[in-house]
NUMARMAR-300496 format. One line per 4 residues: their letters; for each residue x, y, z of C-alpha. Coordinates in steps of 0.001 Angstrom, whole numbers. Layout:
REM NUMARMAR-300496
A = X:Y:Z | ...
END
This chain:
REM NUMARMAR-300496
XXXX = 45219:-24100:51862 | 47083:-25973:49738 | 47031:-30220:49677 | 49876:-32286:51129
XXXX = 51608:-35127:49341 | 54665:-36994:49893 | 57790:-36816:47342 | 60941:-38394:47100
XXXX = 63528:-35282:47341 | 67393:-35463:45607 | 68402:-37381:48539 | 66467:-40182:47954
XXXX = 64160:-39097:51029 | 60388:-39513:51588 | 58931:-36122:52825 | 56272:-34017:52922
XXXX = 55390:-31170:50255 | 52638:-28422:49826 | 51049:-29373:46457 | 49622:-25990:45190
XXXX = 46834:-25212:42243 | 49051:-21807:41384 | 52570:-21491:41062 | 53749:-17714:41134
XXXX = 57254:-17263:39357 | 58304:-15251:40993 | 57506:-12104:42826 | 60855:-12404:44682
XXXX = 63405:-12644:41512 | 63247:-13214:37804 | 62747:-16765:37212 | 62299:-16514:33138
XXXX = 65792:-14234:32791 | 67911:-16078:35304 | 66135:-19111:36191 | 64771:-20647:33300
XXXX = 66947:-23775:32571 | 66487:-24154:36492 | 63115:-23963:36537 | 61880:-26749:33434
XXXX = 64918:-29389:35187 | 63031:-28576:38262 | 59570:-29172:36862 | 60606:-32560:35529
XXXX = 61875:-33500:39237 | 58130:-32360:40215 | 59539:-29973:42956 | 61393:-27611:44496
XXXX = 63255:-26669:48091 | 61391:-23525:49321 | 63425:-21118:52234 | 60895:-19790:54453
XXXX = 62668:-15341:54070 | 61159:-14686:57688 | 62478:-17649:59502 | 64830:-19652:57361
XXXX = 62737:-22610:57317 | 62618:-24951:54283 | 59631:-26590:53006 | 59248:-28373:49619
XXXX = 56609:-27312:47135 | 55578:-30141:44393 | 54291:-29529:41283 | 51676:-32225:41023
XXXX = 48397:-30421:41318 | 49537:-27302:39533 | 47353:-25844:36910 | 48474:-22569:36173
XXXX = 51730:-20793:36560 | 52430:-16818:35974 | 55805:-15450:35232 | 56823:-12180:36174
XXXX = 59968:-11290:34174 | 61744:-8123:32499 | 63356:-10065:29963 | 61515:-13829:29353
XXXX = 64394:-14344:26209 | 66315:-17121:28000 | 62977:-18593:28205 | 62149:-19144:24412
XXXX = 64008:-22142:24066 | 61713:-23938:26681 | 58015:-22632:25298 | 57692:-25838:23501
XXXX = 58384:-27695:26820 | 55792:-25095:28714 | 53100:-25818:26261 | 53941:-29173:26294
XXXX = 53870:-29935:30217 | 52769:-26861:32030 | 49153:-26987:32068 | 48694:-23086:32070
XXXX = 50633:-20192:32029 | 50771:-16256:31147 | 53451:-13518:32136 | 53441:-10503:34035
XXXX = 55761:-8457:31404 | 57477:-5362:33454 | 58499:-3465:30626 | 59843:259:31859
XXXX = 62117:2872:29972 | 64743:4248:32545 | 67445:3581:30048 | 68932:7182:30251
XXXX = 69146:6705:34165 | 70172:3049:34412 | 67856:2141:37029 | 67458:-1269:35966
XXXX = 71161:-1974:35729 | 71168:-5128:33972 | 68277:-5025:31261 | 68869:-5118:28316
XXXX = 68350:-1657:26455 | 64923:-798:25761 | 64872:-1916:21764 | 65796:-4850:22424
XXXX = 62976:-5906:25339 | 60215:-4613:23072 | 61379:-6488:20125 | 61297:-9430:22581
XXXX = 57692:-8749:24267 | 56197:-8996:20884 | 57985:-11853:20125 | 56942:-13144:23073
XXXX = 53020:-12299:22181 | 53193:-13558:18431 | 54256:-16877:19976 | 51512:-17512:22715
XXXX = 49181:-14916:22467 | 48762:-11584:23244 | 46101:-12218:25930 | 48755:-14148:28095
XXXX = 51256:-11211:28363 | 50824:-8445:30636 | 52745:-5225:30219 | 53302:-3774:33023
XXXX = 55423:-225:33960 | 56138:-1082:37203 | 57060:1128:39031 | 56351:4556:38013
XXXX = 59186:6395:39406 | 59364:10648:40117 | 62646:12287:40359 | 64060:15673:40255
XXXX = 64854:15041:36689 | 61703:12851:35724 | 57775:14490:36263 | 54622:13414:35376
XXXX = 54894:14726:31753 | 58305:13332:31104 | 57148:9823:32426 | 53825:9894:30317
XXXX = 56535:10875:26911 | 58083:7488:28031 | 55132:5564:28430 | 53274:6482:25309
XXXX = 56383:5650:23200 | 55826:2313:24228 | 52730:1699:24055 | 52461:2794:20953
XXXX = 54748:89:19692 | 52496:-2557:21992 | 49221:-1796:21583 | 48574:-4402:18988
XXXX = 50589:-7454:21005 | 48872:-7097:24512 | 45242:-6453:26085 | 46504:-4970:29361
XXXX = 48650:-2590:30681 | 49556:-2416:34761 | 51478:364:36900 | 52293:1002:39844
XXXX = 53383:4385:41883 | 57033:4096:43415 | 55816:4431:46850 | 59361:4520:48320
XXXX = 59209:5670:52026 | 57308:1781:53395 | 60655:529:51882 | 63421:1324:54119
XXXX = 65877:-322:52541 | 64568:638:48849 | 65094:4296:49914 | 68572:3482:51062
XXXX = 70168:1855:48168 | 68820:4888:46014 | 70351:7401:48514 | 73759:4801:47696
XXXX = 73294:5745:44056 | 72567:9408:44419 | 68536:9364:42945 | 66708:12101:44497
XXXX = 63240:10871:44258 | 60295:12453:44690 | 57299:11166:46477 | 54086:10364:44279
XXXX = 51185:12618:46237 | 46999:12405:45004 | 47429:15265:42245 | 50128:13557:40723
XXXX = 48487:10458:40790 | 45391:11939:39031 | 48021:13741:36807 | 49040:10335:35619
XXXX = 46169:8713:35594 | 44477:11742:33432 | 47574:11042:31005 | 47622:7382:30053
XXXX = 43358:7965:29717 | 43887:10153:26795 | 46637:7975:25709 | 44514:4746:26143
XXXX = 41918:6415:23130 | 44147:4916:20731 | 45626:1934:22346 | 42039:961:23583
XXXX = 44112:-1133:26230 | 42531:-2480:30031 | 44394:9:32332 | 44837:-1149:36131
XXXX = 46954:-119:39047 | 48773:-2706:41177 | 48478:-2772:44781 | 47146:642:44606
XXXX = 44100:1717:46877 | 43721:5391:45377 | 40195:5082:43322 | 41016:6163:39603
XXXX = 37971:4608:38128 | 36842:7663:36347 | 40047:7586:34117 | 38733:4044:32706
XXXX = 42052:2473:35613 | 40420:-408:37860 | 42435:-2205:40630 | 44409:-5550:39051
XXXX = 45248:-8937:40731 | 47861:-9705:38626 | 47165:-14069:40050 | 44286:-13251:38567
XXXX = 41244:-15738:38604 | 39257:-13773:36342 | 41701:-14237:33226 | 42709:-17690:34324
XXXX = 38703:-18004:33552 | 39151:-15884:30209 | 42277:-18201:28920 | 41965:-21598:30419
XXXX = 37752:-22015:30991 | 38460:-25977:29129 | 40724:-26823:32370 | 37594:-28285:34780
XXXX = 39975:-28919:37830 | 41255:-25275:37536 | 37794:-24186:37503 | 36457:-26236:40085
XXXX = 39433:-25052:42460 | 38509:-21141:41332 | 34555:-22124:42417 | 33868:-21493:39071
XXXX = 30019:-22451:37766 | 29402:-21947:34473 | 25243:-21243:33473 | 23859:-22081:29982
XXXX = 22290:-19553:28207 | 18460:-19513:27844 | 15999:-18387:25698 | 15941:-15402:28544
XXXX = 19195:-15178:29381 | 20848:-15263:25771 | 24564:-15467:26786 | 26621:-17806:28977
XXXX = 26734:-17088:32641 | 29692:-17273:34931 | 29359:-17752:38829 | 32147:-17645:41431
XXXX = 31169:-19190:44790 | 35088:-18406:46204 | 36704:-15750:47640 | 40174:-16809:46776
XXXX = 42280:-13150:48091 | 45712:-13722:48838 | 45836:-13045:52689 | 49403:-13191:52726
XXXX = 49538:-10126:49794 | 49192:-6238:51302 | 45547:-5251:52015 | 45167:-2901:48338
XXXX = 46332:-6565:46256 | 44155:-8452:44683 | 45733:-11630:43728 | 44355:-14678:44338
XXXX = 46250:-17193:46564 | 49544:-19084:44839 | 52478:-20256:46142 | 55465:-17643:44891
XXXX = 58523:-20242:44263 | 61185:-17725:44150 | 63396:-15820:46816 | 64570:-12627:47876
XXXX = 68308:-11470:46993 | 68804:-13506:44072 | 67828:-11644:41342 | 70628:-9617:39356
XXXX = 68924:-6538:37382 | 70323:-4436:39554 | 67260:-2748:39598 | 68181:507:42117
XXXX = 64344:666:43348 | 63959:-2992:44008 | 62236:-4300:47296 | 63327:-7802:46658
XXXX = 67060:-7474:47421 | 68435:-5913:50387 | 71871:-4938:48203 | 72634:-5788:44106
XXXX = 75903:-6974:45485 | 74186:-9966:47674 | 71850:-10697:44928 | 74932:-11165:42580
XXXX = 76756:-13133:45390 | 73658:-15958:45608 | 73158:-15701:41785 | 76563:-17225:41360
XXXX = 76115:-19529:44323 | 73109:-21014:41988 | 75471:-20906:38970 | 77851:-23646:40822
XXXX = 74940:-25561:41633 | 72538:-24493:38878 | 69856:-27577:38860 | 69585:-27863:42640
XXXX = 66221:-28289:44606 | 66368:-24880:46058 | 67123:-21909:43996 | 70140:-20304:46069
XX = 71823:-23400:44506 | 72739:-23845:48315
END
């Protein structure tokens, strides 16, 4: 998919390196909280050291054709100090935000407390733009002591305070038994969740609709296949081609690799036309996503949250024990620091 070109790695060595268009970051850990000073000394080497999680293989992934980067983060603050160097030398770029509110239950461990990560989103989307952050609540989680109602009181005290500082919001049902080990580590902490079924879904999706009359926000479901189009919720690809077109239409080499053709308008046809001649789906993604194809940087059990429904790490205490392991060797070429 993606071009080859050679590099010279840390050691001085010539070798061989996918060059991708798209650079995700990351769906595997939280580059912007943990990884940020990592990941600008890494762009100015012009790659990274990627470990294959199926087979332990490395393979190096070089920067040099990428247009367009997307940052999935719960808390991008440790990345403020480098926006001036993203603007500056990253071509393109816009963040998946995963803002949730399960303060009471500490299921994200390690976030900071909910004031404080929506004072920073809309810091965040006063400095770059609203259109390049995403809030997402991701997952949507059902417990003995959290229903539909009770998650919808959460959600709309949220989006009430981001409704001016972002165009979209994305969720996601905690769909908890396909992850064995997700379902273990919350039996480890005691969580007796509770399955999202259809009626629930619809429940929800009913919910944030009347909600949405006042935010007047895009509403989309991640990875979902349930249809909730008649609540105003389409299905999101969250790589998504169609706002890389929105934001970045000036960048010709990012539309050319997106098969993007662009029709004047005529005296008939009085507004600009857009074409796509790709299909650019993610093969590698489940069958319900619909990213695009990038090339995710990051890797599993290295990010710290402690987030108890996380599908990333197989424990928080081996995701800890790398993170440190990167902290004694914080600028090497592969994240582990290893």
């Amino acid at each position: 998919m993606w071009k080859k070109v050679d590099i010279q790695n840390d050691e001085g060595e010539i070798v061989s390196a996918q060059a991708p268009v798209i650079i995700s970051a990351s769906r595997s850990t939280d580059i912007p909280t943990f990884y940020a000073d990592w990941f600008v000394e890494r762009w100015k080497k012009g790659y990274v050291k990627w470990m294959n999680p199926f087979n332990g293989v490395p393979s190096y992934v070089a920067f040099k054709n990428t247009r367009c980067v997307v940052f999935w983060t719960k808390n991008p603050k440790p990345m403020f100090k480098h926006i001036d160097f993203l603007d500056k030398n990253v071509k393109n770029y816009y963040f998946q935000y995963s803002l949730n509110d399960y303060d009471k239950e500490r299921y994200e461990g390690k976030v900071p407390r909910l004031e404080s990560r929506i004072k920073t989103f809309i810091e965040l989307s006063n400095r770059i733009g609203k259109e390049r952050v995403v809030w997402r609540f991701d997952p949507m989680i059902l417990t003995d002591e959290i229903d539909v109602d009770e998650l919808l009181r959460r959600v709309k005290n949220i989006g009430d305070q981001l409704k001016d500082y972002t165009r979209k919001l994305v969720f996601s049902f905690a769909d908890i038994a396909i992850y064995r080990k997700v379902a273990v580590n919350l039996k480890k902490e005691n969580i007796s969740y509770v399955e999202f079924t259809e009626d629930t879904m619809h429940q929800l999706a009913k919910g944030l609709q009347e909600l949405n009359k006042t935010w007047n926000l895009e509403l989309a479901t991640c990875a979902e296949r349930i249809p909730l189009e008649q609540y105003g919720v389409t299905h999101n690809k969250c790589i998504d081609d169609d706002l890389m077109i929105d934001l970045f239409a000036d960048d010709n080499i990012l539309m050319d690799f997106l098969g993007v053709k662009f029709e004047e308008a005529t005296l008939f046809e009085p507004e600009n036309k857009i074409k796509k001649t790709k299909v650019l789906k993610d093969k590698g993604q489940r069958e319900a996503c619909g990213c695009i194809t990038s090339k995710d940087i990051g890797q599993y059990n290295t990010c710290p949250h402690e987030c108890v429904y996380c599908y990333a790490n197989t424990s928080k205490e081996l995701a800890l024990k790398n993170y440190k392991k990167h902290k004694e060797n914080q600028f090497s070429d592969t994240i582990s620091g290893i």
